[in-house]
C-alpha positions as CSV (number, residue, x, y, z in Angstrom):
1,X,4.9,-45.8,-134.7
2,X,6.8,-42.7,-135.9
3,X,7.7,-42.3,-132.3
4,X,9.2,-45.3,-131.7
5,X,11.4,-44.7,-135.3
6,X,12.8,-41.6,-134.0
7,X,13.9,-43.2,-130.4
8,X,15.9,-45.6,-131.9
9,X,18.5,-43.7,-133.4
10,X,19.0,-42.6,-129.5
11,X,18.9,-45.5,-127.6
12,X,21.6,-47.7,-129.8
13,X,24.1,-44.5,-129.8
14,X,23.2,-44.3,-125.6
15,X,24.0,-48.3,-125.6
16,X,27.4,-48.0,-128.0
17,X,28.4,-45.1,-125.6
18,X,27.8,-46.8,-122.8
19,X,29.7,-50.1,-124.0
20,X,32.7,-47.7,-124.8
21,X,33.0,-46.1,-121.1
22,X,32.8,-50.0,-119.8
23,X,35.4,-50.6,-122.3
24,X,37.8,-47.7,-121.1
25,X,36.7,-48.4,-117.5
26,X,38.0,-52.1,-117.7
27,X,41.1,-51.7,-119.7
28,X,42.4,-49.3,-117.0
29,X,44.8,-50.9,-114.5
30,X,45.7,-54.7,-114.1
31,X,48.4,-56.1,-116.5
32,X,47.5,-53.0,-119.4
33,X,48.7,-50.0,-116.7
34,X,51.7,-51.8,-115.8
35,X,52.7,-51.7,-119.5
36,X,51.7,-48.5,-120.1
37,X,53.5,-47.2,-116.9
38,X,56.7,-48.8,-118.5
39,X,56.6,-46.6,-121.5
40,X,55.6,-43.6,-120.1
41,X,58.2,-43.9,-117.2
42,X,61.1,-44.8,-120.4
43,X,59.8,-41.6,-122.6
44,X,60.1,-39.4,-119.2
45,X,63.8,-41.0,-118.8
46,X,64.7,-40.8,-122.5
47,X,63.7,-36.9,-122.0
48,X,65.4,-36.1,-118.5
49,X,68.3,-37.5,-119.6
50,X,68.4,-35.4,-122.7
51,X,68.0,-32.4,-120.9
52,X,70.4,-33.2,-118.0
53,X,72.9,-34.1,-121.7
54,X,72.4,-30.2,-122.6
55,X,72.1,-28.4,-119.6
56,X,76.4,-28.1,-119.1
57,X,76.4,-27.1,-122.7
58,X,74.1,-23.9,-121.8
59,X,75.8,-23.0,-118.5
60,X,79.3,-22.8,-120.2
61,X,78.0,-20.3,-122.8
């Protein structure tokens, strides 16, 4: 029986881990990627437009 003590401990970490990949796996795309599409395309925006907003500043110096 000590076998089957020390497999345990294994086998539930391989089925959480496994549950965690589905997890990522299925909350990529669909309505989530949309969302998080919006944000990162509004944080790339927000940062453009605050370079493009010093640029002129450092080529008349």
């Amino acid at each position: 029986m000590d076998y089957v003590s020390a497999l345990v401990p294994p086998v539930v970490m391989a089925v959480f881990f496994i549950g965690l990949i589905v997890t990522i796996v299925r909350s990529q795309g669909g309505a989530n990627k949309a969302k998080e599409d919006g944000v990162v395309d509004a944080a790339l925006a927000r940062v453009e437009a605050a370079q493009q907003a010093s640029s002129p500043k450092d080529a008349g110096a």
